[in-house]
C-alpha positions as CSV (number, residue, x, y, z in Angstrom):
1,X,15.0,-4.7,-17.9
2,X,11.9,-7.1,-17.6
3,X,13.6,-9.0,-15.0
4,X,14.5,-5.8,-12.7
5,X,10.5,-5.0,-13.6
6,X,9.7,-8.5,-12.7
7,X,11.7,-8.0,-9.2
8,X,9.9,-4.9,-8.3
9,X,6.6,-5.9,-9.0
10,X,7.4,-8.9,-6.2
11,X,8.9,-6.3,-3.9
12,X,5.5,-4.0,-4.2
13,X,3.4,-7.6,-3.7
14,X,6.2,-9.4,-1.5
15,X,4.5,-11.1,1.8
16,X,5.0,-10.3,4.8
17,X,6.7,-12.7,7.4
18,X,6.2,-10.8,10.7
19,X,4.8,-12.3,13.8
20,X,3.4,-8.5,14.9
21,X,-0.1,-8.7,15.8
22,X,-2.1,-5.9,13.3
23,X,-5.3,-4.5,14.5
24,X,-7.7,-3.9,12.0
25,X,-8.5,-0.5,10.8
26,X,-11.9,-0.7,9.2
27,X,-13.3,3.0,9.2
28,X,-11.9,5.2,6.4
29,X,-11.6,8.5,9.3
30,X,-9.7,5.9,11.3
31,X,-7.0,5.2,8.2
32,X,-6.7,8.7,7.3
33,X,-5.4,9.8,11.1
34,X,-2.8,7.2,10.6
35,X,-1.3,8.1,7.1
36,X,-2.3,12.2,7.5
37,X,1.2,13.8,6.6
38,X,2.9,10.2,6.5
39,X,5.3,8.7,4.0
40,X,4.6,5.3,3.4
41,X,8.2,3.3,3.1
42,X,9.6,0.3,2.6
43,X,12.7,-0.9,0.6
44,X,13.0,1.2,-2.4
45,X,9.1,2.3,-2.2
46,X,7.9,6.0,-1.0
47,X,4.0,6.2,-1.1
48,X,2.2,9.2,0.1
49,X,-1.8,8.7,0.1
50,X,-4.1,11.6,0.5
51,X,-7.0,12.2,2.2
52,X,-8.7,13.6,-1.6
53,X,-8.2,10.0,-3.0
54,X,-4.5,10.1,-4.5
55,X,-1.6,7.7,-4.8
56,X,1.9,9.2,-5.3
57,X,5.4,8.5,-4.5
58,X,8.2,6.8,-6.7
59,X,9.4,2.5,-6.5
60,X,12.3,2.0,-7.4
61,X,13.2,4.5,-10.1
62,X,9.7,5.1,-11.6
63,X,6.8,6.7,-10.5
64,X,3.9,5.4,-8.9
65,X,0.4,7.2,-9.0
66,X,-3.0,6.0,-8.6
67,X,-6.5,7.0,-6.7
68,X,-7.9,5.0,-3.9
69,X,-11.7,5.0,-2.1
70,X,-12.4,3.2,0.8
71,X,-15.3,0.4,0.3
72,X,-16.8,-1.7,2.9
73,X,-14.0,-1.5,5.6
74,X,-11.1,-1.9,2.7
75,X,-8.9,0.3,1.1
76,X,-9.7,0.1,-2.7
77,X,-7.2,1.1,-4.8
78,X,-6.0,1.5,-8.7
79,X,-2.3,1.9,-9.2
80,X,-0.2,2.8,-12.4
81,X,4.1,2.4,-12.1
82,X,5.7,3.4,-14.5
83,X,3.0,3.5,-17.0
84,X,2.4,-0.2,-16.3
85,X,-1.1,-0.4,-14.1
86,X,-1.2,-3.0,-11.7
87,X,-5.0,-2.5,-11.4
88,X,-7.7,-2.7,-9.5
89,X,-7.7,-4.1,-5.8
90,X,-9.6,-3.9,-2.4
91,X,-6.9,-4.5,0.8
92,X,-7.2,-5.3,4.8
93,X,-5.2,-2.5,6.2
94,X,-3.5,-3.4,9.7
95,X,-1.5,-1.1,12.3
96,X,1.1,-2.3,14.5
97,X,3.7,-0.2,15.9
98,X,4.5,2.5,13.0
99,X,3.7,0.1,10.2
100,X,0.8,-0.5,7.9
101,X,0.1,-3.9,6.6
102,X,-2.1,-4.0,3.4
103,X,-3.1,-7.4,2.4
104,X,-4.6,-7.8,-1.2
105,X,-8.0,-9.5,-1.9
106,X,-9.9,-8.2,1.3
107,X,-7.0,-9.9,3.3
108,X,-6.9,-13.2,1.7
109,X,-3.9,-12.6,-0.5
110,X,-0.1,-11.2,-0.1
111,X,0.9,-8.8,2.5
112,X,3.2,-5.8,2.1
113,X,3.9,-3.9,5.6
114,X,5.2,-0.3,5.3
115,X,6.5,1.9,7.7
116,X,5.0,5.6,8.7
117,X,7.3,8.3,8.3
């Protein structure tokens, strides 16, 4: 069970590889038209982020909830899955062509790129 945890946390965390070119969205009206009545998505992950501050959608089989605030041009966000909280963490978010990329660590850390749905 730990190791299908394990896998899921890298999957949540996993780089991206794209060559896309992202352009930075740095104003918290500009992020909120993009994901306003979106489903985030990627491989087993469905994220829906609100414009009061919530986190909620399921990965894998468990659910994923959290609250989020947007700091200095980055998406700030706390998330718990599956009663495990992954904490505390301010992201670059990019658009390019229907997909958000979030990069941890105010963009100096892993990618994950999710499509708008």
């Amino acid at each position: 069970m730990w190791k299908f945890f394990a896998v899921m946390i890298a999957l949540l965390a996993a780089p991206v590889f794209a060559s896309a070119s992202y352009t930075k969205i740095s104003e918290k009206t500009e992020f909120l038209k993009v994901v306003q009545g979106k489903t985030l998505t990627r491989p087993l992950i469905k994220l829906e982020v609100s414009s009061a501050g919530n986190i909620s959608g399921r990965g894998a089989s468990w659910n994923v909830n959290g609250k989020w605030t947007w700091q200095n041009g980055y998406f700030c966000r706390n998330l718990n899955w599956g009663g495990t909280e992954l904490g505390y963490n301010c992201q670059e978010v990019g658009l390019s062509n229907g997909r958000l990329r979030f990069t941890s660590d105010e963009g100096r850390g892993n990618s994950a790129e999710f499509r708008l749905r």
